[in-house]
mmCIF file of the N, C-alpha and C atoms, coordinates in Angstrom:
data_MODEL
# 
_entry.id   MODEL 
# 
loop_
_atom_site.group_PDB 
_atom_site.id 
_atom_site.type_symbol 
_atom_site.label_atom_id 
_atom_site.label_alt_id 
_atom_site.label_comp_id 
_atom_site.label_asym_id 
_atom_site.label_entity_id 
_atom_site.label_seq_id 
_atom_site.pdbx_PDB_ins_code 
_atom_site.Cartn_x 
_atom_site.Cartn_y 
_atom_site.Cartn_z 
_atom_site.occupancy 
_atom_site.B_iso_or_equiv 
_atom_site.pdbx_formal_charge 
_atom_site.auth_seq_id 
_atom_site.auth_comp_id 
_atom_site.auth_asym_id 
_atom_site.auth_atom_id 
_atom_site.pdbx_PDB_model_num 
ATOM 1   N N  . UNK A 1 1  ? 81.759  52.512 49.054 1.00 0.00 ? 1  UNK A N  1 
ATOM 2   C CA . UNK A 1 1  ? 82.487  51.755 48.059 1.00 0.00 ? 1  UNK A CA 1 
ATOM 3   C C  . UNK A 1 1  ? 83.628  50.969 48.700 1.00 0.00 ? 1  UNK A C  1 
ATOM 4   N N  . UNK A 1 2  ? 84.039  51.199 49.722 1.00 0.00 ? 2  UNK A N  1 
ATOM 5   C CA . UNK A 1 2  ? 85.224  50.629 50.316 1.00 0.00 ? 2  UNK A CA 1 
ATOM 6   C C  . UNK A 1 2  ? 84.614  48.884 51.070 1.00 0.00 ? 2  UNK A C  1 
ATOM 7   N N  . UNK A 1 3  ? 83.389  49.372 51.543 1.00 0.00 ? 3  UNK A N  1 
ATOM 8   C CA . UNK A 1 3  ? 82.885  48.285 52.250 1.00 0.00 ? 3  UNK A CA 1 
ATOM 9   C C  . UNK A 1 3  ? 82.711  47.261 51.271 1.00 0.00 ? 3  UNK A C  1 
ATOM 10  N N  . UNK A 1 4  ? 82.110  47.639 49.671 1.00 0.00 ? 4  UNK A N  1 
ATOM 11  C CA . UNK A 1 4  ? 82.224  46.548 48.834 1.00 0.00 ? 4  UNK A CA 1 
ATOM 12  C C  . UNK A 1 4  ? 83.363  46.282 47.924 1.00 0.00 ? 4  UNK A C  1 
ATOM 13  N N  . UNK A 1 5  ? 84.087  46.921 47.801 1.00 0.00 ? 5  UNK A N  1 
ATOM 14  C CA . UNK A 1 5  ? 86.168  46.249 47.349 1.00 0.00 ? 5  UNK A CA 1 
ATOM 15  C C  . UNK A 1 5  ? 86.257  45.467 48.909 1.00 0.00 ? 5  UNK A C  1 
ATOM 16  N N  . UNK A 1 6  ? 85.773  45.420 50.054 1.00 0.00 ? 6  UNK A N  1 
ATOM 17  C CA . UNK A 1 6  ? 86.671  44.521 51.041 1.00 0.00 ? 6  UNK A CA 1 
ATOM 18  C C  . UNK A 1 6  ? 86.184  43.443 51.181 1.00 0.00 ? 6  UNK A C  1 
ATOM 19  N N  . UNK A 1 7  ? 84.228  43.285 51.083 1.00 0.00 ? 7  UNK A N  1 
ATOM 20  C CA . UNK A 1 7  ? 83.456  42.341 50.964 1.00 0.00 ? 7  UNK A CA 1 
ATOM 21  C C  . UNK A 1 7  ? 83.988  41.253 49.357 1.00 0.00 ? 7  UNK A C  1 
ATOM 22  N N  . UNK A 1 8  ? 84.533  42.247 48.717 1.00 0.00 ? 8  UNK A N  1 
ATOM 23  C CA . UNK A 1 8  ? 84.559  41.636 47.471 1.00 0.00 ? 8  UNK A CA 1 
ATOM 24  C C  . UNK A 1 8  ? 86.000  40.703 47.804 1.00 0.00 ? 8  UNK A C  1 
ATOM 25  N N  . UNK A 1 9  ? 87.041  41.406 48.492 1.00 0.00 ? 9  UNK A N  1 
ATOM 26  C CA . UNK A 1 9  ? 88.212  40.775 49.127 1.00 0.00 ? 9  UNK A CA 1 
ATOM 27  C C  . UNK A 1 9  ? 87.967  39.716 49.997 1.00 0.00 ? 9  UNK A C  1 
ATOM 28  N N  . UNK A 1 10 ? 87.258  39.646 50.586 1.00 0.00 ? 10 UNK A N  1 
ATOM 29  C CA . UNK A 1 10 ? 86.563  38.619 51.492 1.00 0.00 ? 10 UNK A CA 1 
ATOM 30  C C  . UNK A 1 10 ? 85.943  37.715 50.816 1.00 0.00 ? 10 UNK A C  1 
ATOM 31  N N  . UNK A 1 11 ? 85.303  37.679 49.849 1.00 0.00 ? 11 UNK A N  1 
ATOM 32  C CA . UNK A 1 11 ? 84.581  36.690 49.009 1.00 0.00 ? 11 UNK A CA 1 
ATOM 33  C C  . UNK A 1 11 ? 85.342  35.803 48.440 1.00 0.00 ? 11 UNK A C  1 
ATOM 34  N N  . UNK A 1 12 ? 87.098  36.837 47.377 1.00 0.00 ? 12 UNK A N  1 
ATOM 35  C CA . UNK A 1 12 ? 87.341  36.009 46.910 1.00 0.00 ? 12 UNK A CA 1 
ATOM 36  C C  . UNK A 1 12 ? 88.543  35.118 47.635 1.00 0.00 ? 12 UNK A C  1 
ATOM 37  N N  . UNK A 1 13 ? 88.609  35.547 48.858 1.00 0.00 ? 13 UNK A N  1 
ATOM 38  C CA . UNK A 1 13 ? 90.075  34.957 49.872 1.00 0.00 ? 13 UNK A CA 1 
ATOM 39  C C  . UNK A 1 13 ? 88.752  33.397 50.466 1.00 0.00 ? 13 UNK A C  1 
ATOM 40  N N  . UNK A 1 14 ? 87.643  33.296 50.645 1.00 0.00 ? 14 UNK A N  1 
ATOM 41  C CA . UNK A 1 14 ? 86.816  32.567 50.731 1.00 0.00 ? 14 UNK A CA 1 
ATOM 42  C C  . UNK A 1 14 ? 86.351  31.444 49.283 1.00 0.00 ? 14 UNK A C  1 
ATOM 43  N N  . UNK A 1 15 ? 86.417  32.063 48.116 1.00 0.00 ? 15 UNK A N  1 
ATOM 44  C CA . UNK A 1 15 ? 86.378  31.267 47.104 1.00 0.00 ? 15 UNK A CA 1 
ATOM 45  C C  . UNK A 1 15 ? 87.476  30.477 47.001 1.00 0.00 ? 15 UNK A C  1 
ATOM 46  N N  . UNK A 1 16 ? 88.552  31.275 46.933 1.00 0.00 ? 16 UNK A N  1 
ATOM 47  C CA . UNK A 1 16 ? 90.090  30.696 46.819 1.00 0.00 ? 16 UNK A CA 1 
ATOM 48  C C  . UNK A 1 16 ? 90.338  29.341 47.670 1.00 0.00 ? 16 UNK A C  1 
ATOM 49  N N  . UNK A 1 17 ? 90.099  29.434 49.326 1.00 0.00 ? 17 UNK A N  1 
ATOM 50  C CA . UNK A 1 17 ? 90.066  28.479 49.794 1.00 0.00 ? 17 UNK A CA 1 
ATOM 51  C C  . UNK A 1 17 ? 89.117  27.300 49.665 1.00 0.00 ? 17 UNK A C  1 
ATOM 52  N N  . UNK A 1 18 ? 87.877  27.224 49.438 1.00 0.00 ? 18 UNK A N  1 
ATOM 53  C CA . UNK A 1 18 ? 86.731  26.026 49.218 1.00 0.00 ? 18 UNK A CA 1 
ATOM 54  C C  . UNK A 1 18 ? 86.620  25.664 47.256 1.00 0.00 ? 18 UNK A C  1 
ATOM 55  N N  . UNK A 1 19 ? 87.357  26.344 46.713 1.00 0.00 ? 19 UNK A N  1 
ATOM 56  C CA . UNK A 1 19 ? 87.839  26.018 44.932 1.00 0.00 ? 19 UNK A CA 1 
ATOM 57  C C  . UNK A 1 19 ? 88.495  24.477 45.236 1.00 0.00 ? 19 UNK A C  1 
ATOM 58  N N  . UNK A 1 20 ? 89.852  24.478 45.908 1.00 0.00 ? 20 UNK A N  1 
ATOM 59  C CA . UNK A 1 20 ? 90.492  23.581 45.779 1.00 0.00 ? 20 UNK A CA 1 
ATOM 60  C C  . UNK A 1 20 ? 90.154  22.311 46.457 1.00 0.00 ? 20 UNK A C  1 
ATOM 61  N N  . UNK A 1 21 ? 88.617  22.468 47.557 1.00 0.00 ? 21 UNK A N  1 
ATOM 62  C CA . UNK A 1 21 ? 88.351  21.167 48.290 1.00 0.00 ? 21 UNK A CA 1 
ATOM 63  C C  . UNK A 1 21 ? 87.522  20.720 47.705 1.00 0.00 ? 21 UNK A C  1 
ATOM 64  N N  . UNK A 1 22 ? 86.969  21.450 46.489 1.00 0.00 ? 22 UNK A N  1 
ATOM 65  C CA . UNK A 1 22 ? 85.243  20.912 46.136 1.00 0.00 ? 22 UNK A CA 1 
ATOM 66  C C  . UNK A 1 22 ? 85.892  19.455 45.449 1.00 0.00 ? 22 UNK A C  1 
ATOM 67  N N  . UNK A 1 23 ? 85.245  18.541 45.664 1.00 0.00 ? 23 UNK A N  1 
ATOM 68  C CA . UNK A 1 23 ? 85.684  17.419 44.772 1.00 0.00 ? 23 UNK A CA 1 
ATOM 69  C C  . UNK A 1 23 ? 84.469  16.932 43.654 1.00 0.00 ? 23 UNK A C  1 
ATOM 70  N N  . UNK A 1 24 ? 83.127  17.599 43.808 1.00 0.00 ? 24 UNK A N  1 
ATOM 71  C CA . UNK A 1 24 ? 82.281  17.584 42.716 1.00 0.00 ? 24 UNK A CA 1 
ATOM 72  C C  . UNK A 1 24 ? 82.197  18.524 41.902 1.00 0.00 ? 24 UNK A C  1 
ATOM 73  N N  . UNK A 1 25 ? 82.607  17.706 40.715 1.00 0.00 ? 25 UNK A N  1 
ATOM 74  C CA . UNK A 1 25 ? 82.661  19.305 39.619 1.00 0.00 ? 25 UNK A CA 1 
ATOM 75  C C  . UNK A 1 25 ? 81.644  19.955 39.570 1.00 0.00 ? 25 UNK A C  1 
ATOM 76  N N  . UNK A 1 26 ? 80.573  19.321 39.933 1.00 0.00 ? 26 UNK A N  1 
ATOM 77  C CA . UNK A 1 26 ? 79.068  20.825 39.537 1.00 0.00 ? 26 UNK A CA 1 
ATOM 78  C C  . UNK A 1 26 ? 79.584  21.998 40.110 1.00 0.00 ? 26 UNK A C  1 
ATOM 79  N N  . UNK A 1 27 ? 79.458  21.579 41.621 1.00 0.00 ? 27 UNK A N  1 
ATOM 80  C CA . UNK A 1 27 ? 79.960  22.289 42.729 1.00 0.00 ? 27 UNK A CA 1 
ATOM 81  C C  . UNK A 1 27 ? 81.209  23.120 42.567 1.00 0.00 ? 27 UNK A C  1 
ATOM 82  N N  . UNK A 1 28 ? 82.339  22.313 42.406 1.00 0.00 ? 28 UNK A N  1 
ATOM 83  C CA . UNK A 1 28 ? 83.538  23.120 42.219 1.00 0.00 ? 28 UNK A CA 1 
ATOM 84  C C  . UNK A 1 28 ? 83.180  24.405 40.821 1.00 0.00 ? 28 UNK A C  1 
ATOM 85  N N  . UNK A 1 29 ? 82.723  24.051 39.748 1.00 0.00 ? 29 UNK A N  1 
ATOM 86  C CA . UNK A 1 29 ? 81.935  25.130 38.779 1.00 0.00 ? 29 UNK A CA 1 
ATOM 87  C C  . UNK A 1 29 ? 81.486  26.129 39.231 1.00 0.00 ? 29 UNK A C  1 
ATOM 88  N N  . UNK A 1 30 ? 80.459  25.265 39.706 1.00 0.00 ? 30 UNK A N  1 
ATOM 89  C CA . UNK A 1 30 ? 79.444  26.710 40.401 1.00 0.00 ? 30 UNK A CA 1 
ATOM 90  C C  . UNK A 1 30 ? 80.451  27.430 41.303 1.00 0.00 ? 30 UNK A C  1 
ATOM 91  N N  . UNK A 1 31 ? 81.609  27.575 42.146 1.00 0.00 ? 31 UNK A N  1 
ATOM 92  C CA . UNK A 1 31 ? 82.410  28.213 43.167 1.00 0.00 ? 31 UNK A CA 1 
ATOM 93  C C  . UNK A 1 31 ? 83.619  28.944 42.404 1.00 0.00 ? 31 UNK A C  1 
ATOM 94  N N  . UNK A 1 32 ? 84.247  28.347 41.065 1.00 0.00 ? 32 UNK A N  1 
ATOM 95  C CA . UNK A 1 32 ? 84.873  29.373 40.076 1.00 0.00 ? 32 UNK A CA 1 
ATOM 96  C C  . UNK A 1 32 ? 84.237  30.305 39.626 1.00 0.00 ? 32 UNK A C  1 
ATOM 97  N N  . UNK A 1 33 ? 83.067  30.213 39.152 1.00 0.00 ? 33 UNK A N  1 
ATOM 98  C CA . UNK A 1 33 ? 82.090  31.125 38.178 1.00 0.00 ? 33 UNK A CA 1 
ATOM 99  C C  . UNK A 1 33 ? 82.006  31.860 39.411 1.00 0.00 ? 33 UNK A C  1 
ATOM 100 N N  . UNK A 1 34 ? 81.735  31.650 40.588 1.00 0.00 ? 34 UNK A N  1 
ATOM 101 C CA . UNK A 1 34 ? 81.129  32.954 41.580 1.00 0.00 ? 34 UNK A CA 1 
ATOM 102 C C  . UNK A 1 34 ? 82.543  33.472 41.722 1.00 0.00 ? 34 UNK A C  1 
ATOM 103 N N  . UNK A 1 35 ? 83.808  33.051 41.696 1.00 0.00 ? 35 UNK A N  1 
ATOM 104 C CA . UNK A 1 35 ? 84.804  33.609 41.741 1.00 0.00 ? 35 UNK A CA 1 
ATOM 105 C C  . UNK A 1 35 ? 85.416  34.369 40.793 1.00 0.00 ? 35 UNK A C  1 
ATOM 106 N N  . UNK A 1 36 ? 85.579  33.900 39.473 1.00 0.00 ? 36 UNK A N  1 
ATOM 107 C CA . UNK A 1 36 ? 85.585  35.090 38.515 1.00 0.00 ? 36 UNK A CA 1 
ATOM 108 C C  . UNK A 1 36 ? 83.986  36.238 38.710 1.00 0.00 ? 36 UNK A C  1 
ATOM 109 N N  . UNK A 1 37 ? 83.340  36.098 38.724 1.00 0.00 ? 37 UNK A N  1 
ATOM 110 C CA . UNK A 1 37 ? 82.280  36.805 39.359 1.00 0.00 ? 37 UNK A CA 1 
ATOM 111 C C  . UNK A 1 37 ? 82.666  38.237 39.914 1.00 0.00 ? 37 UNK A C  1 
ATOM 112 N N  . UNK A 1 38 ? 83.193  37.655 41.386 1.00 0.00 ? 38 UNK A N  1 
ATOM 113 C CA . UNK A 1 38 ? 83.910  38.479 42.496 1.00 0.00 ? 38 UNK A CA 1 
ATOM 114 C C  . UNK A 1 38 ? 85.050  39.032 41.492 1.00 0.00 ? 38 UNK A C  1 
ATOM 115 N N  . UNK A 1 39 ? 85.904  38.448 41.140 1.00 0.00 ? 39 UNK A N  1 
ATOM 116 C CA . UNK A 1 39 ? 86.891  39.101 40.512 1.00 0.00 ? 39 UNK A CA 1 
ATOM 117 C C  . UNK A 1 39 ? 86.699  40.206 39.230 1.00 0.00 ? 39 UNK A C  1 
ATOM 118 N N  . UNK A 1 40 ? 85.475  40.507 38.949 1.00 0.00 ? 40 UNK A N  1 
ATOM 119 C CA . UNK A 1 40 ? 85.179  41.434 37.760 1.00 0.00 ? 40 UNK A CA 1 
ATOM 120 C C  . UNK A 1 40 ? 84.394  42.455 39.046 1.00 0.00 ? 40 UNK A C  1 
ATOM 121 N N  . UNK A 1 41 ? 83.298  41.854 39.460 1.00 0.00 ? 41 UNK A N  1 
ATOM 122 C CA . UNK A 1 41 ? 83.000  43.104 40.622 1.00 0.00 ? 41 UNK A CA 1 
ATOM 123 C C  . UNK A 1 41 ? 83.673  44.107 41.364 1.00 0.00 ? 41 UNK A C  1 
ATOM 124 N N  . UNK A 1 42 ? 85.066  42.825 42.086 1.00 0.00 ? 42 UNK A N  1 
ATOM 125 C CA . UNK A 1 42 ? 86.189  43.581 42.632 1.00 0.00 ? 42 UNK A CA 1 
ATOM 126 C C  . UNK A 1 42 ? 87.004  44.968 41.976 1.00 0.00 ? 42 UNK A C  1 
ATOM 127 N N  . UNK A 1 43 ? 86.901  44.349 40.372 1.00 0.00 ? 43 UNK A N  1 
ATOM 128 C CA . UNK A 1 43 ? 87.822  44.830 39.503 1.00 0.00 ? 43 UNK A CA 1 
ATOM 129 C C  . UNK A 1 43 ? 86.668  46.474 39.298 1.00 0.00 ? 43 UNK A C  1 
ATOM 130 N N  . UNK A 1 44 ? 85.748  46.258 38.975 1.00 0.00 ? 44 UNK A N  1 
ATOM 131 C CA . UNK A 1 44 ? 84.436  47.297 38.272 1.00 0.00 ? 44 UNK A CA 1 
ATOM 132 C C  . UNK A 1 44 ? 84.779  48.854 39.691 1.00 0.00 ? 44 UNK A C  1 
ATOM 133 N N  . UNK A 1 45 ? 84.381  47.992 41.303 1.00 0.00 ? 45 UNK A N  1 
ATOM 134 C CA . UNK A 1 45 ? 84.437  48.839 42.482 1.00 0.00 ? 45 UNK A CA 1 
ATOM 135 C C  . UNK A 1 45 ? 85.264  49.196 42.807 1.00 0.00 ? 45 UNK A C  1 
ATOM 136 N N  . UNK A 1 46 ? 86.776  48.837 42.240 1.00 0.00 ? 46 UNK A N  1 
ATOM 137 C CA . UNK A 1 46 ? 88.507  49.891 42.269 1.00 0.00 ? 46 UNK A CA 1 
ATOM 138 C C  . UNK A 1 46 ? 88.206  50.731 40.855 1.00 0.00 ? 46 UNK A C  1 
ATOM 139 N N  . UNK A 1 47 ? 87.873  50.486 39.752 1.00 0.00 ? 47 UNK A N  1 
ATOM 140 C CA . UNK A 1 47 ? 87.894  51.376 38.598 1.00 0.00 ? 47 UNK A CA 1 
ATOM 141 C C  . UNK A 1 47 ? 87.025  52.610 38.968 1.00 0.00 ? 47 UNK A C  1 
ATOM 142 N N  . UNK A 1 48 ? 85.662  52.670 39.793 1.00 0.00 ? 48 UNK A N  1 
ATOM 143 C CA . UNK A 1 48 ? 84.943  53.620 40.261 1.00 0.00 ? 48 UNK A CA 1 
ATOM 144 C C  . UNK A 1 48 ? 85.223  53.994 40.800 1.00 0.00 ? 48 UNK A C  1 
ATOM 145 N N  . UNK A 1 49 ? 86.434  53.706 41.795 1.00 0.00 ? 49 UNK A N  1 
ATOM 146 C CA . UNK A 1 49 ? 87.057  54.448 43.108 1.00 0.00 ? 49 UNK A CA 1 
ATOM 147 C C  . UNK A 1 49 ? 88.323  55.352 42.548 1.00 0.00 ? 49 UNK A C  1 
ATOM 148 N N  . UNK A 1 50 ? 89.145  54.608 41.372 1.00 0.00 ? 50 UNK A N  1 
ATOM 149 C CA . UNK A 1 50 ? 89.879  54.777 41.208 1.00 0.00 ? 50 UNK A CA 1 
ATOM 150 C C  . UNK A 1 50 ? 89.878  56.339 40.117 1.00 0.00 ? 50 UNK A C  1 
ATOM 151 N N  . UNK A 1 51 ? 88.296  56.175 39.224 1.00 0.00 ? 51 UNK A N  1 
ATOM 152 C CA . UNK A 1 51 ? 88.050  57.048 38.656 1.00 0.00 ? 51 UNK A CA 1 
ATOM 153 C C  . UNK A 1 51 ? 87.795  58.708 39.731 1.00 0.00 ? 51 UNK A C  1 
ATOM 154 N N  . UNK A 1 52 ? 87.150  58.265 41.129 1.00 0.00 ? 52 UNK A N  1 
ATOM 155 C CA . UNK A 1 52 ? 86.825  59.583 42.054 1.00 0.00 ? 52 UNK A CA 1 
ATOM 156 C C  . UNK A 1 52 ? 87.759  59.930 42.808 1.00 0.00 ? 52 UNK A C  1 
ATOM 157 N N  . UNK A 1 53 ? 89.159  59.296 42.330 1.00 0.00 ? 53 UNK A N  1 
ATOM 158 C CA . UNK A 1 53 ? 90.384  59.792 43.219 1.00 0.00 ? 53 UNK A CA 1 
ATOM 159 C C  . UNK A 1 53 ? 90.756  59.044 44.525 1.00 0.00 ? 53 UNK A C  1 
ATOM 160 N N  . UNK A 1 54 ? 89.714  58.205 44.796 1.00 0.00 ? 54 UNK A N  1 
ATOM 161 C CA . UNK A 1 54 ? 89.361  57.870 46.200 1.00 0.00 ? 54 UNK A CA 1 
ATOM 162 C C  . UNK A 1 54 ? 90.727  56.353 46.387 1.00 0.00 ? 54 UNK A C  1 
ATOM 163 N N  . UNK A 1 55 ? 90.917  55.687 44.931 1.00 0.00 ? 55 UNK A N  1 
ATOM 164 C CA . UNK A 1 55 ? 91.978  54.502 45.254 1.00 0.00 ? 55 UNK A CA 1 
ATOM 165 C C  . UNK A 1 55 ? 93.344  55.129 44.765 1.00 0.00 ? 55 UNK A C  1 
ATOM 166 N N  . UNK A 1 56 ? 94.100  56.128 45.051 1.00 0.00 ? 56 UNK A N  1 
ATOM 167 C CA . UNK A 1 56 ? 94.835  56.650 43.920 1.00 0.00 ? 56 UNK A CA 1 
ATOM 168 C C  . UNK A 1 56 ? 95.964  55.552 44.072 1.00 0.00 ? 56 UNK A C  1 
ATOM 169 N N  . UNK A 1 57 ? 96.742  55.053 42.538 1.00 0.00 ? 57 UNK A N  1 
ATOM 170 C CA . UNK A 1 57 ? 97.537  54.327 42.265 1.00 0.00 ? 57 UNK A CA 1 
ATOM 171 C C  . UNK A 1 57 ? 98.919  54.725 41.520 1.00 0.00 ? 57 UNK A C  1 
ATOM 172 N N  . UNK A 1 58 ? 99.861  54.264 41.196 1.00 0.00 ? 58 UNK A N  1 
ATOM 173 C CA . UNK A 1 58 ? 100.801 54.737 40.239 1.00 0.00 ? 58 UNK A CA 1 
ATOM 174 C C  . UNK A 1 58 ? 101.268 53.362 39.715 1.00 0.00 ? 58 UNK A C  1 
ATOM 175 N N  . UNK A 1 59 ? 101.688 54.027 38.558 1.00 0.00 ? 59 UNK A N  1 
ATOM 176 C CA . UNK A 1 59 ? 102.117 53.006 37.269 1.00 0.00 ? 59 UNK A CA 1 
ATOM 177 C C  . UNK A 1 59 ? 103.438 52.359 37.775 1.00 0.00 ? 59 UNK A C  1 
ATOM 178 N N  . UNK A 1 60 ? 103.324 51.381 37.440 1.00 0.00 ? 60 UNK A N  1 
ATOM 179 C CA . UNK A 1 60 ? 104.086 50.296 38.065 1.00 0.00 ? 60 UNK A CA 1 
ATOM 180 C C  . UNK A 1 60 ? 105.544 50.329 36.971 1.00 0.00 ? 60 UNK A C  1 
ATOM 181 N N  . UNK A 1 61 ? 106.535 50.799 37.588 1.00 0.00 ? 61 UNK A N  1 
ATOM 182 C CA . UNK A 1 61 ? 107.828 50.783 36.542 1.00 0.00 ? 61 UNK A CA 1 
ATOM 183 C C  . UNK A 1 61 ? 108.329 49.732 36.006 1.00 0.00 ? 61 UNK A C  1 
ATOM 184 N N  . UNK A 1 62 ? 108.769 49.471 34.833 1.00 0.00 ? 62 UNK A N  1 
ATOM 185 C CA . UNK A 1 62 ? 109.800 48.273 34.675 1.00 0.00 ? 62 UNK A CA 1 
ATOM 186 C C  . UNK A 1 62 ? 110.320 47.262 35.357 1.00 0.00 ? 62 UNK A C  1 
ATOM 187 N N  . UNK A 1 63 ? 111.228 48.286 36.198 1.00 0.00 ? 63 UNK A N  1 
ATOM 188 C CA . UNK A 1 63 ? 111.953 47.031 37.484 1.00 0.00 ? 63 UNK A CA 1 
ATOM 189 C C  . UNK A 1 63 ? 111.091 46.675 38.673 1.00 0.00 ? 63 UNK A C  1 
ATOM 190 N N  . UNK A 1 64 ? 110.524 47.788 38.873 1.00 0.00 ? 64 UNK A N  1 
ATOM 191 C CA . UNK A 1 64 ? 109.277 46.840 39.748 1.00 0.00 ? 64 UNK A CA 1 
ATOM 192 C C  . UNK A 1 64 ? 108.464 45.734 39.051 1.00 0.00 ? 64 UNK A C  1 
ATOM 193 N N  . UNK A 1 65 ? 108.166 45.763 37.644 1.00 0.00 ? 65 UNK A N  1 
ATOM 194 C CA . UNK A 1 65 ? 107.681 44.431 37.490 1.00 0.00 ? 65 UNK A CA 1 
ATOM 195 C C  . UNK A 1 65 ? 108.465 43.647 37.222 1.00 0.00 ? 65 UNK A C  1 
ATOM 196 N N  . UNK A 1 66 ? 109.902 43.403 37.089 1.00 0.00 ? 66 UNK A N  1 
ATOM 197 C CA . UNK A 1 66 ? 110.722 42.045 37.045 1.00 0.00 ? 66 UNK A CA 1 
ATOM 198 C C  . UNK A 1 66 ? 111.077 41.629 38.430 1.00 0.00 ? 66 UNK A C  1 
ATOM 199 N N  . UNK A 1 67 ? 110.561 42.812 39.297 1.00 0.00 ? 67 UNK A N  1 
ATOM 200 C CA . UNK A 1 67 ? 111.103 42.188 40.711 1.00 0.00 ? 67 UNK A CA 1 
ATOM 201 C C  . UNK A 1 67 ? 110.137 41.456 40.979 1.00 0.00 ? 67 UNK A C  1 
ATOM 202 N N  . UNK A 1 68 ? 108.727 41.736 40.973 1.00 0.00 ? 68 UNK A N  1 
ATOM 203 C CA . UNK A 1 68 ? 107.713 41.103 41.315 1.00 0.00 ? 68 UNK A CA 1 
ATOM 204 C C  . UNK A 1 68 ? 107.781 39.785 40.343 1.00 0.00 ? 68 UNK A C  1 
ATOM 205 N N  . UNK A 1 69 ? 108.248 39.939 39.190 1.00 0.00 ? 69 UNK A N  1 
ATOM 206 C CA . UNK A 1 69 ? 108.243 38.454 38.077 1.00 0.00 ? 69 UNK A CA 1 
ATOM 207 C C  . UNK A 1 69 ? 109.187 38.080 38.683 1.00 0.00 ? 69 UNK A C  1 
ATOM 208 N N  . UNK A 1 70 ? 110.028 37.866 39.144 1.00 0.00 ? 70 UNK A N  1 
ATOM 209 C CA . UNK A 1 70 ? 111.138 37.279 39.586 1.00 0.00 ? 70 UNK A CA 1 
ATOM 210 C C  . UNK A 1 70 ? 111.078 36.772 41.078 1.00 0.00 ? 70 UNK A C  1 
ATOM 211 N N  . UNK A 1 71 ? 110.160 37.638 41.814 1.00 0.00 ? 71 UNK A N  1 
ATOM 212 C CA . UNK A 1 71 ? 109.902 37.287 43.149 1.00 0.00 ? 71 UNK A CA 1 
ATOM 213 C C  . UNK A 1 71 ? 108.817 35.657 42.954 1.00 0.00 ? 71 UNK A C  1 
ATOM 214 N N  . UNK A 1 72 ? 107.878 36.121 42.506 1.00 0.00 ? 72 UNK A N  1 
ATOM 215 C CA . UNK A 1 72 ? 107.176 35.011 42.421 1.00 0.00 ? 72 UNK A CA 1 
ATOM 216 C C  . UNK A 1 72 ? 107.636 33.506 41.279 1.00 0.00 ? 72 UNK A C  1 
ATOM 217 N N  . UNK A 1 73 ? 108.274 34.093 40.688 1.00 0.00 ? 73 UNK A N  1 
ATOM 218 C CA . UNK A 1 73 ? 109.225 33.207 39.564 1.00 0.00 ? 73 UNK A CA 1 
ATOM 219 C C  . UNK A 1 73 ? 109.745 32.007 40.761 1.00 0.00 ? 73 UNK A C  1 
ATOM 220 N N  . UNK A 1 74 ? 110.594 32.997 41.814 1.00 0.00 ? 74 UNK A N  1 
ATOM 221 C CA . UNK A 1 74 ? 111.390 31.826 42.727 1.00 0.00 ? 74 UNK A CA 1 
ATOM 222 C C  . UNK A 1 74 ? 110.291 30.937 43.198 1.00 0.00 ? 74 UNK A C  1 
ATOM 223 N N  . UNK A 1 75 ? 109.385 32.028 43.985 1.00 0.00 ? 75 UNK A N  1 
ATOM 224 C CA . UNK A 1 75 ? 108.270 30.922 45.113 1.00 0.00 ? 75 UNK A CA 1 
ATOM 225 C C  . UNK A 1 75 ? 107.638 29.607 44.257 1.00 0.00 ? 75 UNK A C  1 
ATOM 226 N N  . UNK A 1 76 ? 107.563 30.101 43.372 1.00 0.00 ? 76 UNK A N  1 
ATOM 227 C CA . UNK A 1 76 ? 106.957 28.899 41.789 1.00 0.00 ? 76 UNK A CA 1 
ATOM 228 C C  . UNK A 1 76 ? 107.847 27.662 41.651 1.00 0.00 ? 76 UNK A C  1 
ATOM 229 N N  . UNK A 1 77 ? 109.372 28.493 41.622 1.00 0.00 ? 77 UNK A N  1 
ATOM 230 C CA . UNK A 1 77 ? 109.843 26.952 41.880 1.00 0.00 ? 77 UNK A CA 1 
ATOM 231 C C  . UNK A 1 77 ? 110.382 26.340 43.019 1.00 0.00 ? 77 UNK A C  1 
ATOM 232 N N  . UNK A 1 78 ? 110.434 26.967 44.368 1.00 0.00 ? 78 UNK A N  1 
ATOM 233 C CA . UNK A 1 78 ? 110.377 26.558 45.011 1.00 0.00 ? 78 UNK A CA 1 
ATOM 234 C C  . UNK A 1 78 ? 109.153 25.439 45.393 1.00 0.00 ? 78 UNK A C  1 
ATOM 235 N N  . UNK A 1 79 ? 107.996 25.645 45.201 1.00 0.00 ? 79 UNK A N  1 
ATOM 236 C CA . UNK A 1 79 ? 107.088 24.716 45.083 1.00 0.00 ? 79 UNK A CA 1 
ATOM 237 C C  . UNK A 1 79 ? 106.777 23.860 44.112 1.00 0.00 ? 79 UNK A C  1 
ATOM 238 N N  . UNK A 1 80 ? 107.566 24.106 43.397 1.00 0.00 ? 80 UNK A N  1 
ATOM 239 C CA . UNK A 1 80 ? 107.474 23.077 42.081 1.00 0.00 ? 80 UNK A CA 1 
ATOM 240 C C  . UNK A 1 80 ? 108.825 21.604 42.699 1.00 0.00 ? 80 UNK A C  1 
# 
């Protein structure tokens, strides 16, 4: 299961980059759809892992999520 969460990591760090060059929409279509794709697969092969103990996680507190909203808040406008 690990080999396919990393393949699945690999797919979508590979979608991510060739999304933004496609300049024909068929094409660019067809490369989102395989990317939400990856991104429900990805999501399905941590819930099975996560169910056998094997990804263990913890609940993400409050201030850890305004730090993270706030972290990426800046980089957002920094590029804006």
């Amino acid at each position: 299961m690990e080999d396919l969460l990393s393949q699945e990591k690999f797919l979508l760090s590979g979608y991510s980059t060739f999304i933004p060059e496609a300049s024909c929409p068929n094409l660019r279509q067809i490369l989102v759809d395989n990317f939400n794709g990856c991104v429900q697969n990805q999501y399905t092969v941590f819930e099975e892992m996560d169910k056998l103990g094997w990804y263990p996680t913890k609940e993400a507190q409050q201030p850890d999520v305004q730090m993270a909203r706030q972290k990426f808040e800046q980089l957002k406008g920094q590029l804006g």
